[in-house]
C-alpha positions as CSV (number, residue, x, y, z in Angstrom):
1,X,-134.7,-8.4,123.8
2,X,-131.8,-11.1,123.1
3,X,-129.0,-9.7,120.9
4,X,-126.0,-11.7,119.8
5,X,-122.4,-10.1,119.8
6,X,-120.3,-10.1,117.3
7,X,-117.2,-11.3,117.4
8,X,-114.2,-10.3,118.6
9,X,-115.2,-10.0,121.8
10,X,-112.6,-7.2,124.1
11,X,-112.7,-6.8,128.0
12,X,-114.4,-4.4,130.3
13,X,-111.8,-4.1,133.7
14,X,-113.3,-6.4,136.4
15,X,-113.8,-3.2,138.9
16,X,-115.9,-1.8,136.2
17,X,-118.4,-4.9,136.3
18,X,-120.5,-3.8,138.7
19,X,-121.7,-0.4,136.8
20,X,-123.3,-2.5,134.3
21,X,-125.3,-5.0,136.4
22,X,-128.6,-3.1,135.8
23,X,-130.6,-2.7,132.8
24,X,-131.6,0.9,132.2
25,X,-128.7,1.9,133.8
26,X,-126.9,5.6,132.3
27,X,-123.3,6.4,132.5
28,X,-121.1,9.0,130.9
29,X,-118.2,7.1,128.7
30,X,-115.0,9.3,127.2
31,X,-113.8,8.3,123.8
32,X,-110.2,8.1,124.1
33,X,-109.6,6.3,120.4
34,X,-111.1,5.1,117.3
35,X,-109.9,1.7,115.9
36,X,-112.1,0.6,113.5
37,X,-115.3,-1.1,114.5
38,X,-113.2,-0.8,118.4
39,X,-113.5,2.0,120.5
40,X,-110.8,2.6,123.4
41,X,-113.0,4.0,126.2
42,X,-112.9,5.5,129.9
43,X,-114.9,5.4,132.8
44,X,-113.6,6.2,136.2
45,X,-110.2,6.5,134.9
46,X,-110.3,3.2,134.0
47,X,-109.6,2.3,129.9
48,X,-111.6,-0.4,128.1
49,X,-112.7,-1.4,124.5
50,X,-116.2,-2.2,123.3
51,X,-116.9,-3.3,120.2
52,X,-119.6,-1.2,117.6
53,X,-122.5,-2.8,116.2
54,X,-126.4,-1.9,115.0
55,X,-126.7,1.3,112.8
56,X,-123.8,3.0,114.0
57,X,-120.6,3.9,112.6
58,X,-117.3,4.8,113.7
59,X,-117.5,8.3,112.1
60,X,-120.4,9.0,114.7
61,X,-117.7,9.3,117.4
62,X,-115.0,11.8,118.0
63,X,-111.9,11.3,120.0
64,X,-112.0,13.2,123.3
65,X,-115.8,13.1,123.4
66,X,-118.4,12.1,126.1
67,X,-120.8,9.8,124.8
68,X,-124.2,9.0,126.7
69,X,-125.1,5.1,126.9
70,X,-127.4,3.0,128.4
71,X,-127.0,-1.0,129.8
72,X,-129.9,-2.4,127.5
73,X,-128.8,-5.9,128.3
74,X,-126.6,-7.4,131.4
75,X,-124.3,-10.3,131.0
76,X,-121.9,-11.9,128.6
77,X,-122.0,-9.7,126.6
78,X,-123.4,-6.4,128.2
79,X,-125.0,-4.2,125.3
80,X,-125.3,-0.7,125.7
81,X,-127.2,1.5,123.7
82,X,-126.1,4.8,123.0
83,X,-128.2,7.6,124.0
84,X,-126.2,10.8,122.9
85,X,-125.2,12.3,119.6
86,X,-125.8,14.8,117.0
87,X,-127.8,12.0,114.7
88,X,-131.4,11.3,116.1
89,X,-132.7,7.7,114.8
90,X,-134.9,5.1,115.6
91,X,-132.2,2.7,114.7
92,X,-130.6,1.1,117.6
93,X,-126.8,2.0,118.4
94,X,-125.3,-0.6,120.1
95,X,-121.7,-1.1,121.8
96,X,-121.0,-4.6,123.4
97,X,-118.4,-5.1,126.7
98,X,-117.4,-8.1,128.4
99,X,-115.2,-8.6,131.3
100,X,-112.6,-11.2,132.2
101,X,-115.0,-12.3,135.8
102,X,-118.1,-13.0,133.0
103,X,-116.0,-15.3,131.0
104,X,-114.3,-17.0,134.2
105,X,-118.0,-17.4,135.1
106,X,-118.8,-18.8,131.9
107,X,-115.8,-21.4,131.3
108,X,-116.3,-22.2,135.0
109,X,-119.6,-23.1,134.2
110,X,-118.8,-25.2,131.5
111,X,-116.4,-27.2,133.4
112,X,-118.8,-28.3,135.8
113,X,-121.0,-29.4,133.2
114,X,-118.7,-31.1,131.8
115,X,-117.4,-33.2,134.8
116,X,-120.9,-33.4,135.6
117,X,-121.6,-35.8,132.6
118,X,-118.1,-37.5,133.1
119,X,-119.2,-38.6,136.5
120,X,-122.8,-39.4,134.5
121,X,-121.1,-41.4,132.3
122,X,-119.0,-43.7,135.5
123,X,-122.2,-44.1,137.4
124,X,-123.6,-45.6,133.9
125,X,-120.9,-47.7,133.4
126,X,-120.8,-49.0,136.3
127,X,-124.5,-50.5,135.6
128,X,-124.3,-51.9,132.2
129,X,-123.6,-55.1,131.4
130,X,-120.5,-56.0,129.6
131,X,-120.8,-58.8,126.9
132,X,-117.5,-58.7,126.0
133,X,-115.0,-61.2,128.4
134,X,-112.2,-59.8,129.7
135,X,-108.8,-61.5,130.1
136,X,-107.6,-60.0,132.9
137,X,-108.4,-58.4,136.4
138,X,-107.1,-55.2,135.2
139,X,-108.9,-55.0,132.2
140,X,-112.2,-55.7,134.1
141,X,-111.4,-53.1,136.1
142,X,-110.8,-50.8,133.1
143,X,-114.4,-51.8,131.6
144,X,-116.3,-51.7,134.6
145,X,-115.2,-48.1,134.2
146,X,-115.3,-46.8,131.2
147,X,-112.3,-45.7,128.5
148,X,-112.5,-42.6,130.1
149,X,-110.1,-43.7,133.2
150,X,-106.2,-43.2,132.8
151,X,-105.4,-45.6,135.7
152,X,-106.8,-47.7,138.6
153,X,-105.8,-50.2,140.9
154,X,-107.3,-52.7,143.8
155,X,-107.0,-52.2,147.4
156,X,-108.3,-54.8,149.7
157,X,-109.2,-53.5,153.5
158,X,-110.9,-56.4,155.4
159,X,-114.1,-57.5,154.0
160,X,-114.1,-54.5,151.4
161,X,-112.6,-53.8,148.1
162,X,-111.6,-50.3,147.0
163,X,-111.0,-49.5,143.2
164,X,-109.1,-45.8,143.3
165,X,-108.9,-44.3,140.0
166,X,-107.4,-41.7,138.0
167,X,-109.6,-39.9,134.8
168,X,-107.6,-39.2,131.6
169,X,-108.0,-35.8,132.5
170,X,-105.5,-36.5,135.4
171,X,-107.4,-33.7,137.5
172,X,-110.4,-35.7,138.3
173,X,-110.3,-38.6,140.5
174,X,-112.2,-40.9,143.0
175,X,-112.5,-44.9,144.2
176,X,-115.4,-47.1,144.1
177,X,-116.0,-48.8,147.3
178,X,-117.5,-52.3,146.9
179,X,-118.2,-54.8,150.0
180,X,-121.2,-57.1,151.8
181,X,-124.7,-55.7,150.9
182,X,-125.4,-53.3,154.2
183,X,-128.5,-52.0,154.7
184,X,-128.8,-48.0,155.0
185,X,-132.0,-45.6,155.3
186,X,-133.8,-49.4,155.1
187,X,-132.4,-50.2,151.9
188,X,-129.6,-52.4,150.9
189,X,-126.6,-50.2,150.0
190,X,-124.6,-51.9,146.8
191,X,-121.7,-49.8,146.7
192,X,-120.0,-46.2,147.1
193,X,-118.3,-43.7,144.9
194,X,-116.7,-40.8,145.8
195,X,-115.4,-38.4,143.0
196,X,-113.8,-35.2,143.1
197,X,-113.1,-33.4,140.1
198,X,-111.0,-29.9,139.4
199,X,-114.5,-27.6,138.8
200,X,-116.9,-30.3,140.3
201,X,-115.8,-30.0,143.3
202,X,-116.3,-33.6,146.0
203,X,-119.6,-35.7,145.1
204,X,-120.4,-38.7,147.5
205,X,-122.7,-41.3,145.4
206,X,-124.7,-44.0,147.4
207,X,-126.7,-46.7,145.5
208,X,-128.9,-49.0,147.2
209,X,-132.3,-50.9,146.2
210,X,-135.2,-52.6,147.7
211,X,-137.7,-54.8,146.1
212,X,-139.5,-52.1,144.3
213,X,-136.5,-49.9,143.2
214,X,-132.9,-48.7,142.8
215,X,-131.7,-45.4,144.4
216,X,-129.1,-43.1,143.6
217,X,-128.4,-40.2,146.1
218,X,-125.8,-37.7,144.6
219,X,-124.6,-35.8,147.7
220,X,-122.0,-32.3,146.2
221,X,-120.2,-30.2,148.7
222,X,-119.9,-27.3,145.6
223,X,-123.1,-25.4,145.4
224,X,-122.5,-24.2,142.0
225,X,-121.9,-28.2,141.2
226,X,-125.4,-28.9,143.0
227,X,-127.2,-26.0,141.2
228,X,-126.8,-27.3,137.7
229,X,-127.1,-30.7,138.5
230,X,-130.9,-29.9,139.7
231,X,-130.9,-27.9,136.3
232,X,-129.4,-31.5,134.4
233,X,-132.0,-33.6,136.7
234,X,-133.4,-35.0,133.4
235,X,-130.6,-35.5,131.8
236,X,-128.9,-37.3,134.5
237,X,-132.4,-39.4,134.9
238,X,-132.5,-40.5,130.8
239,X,-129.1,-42.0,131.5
240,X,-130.2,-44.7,134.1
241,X,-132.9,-46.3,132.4
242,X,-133.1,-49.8,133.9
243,X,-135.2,-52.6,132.7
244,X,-138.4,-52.8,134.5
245,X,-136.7,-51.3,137.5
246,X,-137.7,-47.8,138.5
247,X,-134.5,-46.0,139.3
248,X,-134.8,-43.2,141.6
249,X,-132.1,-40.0,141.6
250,X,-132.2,-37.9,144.7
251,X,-129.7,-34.5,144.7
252,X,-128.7,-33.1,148.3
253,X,-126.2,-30.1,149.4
254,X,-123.8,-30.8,151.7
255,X,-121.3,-28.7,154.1
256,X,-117.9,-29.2,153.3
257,X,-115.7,-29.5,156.1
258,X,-112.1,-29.4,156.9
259,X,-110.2,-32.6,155.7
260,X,-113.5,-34.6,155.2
261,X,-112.5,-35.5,151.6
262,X,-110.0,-37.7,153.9
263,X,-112.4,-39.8,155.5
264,X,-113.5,-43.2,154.5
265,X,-117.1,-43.6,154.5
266,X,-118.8,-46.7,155.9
């Protein structure tokens, strides 16, 4: 059963969270006030609101009760169903909760997505061809980028050139290392990126070819990062379409060590 919850949506205490996990779940609820469509609520000595919905009616409480409910549905929102009352119907009675961890969860979730197609959107840039002739080094710079950077620069370091830059955001940063073709895992490595963003967490990004194709191996120190990137595989994969080149896109997990977002990789 998917139900939707109306809005607004009010908070369940994150110490409470835990009692709702599990569908089919009962618990015993005091009504402490009526506010409308709003109940104020206890559990555990703990006060919360839920919000009423389905065929019920705030007249069906009284304030001081105990009401009988039961989790019909976990997550953002949980649903419960109330069980308990003088009115028998076949109608469901439905209260919804949140808490303040589910939405953190959610917006975190969201965030990650989000830098996930940001950094979707460098690597992409970083491939296409520009038409358009730039007049400076710094505005090359800022197209073979994207208008999604705030600043970058050039740092020269023997045979290599580094491009550090800064997104707009100005939480998300990284540098693009660029040098003599090397060969790695017997292909010929073309450049390194290394991003880091606020929710993404540190992703290391090789690209190297052979004669039959180009591979791109996205390598995320934040499992929740790595998770939904498997989840986006295909959507990540649509925006590397290469003419006549098949373009390969290999995800890995790594350990995140101590100071390692320090190192220079070579």
């Amino acid at each position: 059963m998917q139900i939707t919850a109306p809005a607004p949506i009010l908070y369940l205490p994150e110490n409470l969270w835990f009692l709702f996990n599990r569908p089919g779940r009962e618990l015993i609820i005091k009504v402490l006030g009526i506010e409308g469509k709003t109940l104020n609520l206890e559990l555990g000595g703990e006060k919360f609101q839920a919000r009423i919905a389905g065929a019920i009616n705030p007249e069906d409480f009284k304030v001081g009760e105990n009401i009988k409910v039961k989790v019909l549905q976990t997550g953002n929102p949980v649903v419960l169903q109330v069980i308990s009352g003088e009115k028998i119907s076949s109608d469901l009675k439905i209260l919804y909760l949140i808490s303040q961890v589910g939405k953190r969860e959610g917006e975190q979730k969201f965030h990650v997505k989000e830098e996930l197609n940001l950094l979707s959107t460098l690597l992409t840039d970083l491939f296409v061809k520009k038409d358009k002739k730039t007049k400076s080094l710094e505005e090359g710079i800022k197209e073979l980028l994207g208008d999604k950077v705030k600043s970058s620069a050039l740092v020269y370091q023997e045979d290599k050139l580094f491009i550090p830059f800064l997104f707009n955001d100005e939480r998300s940063w990284g540098y693009v290392e660029l040098g003599p073709p090397q060969e790695r895992k017997g292909k010929v490595k073309l450049f390194y990126l290394k991003f880091y963003g606020e929710y993404l967490g540190l992703v290391e990004c090789f690209i190297s070819y052979d004669e039959r194709e180009i591979l791109l191996e996205l390598y995320f120190y934040n499992q929740e990062a790595y998770e939904l990137a498997k989840k986006e595989y295909k959507n990540l994969k649509d925006l590397f379409i290469l003419n006549q080149i098949q373009f390969i896109i290999k995800l890995y997990l790594e350990e995140s060590l101590p100071g390692y977002i320090l190192e220079k990789q070579v």
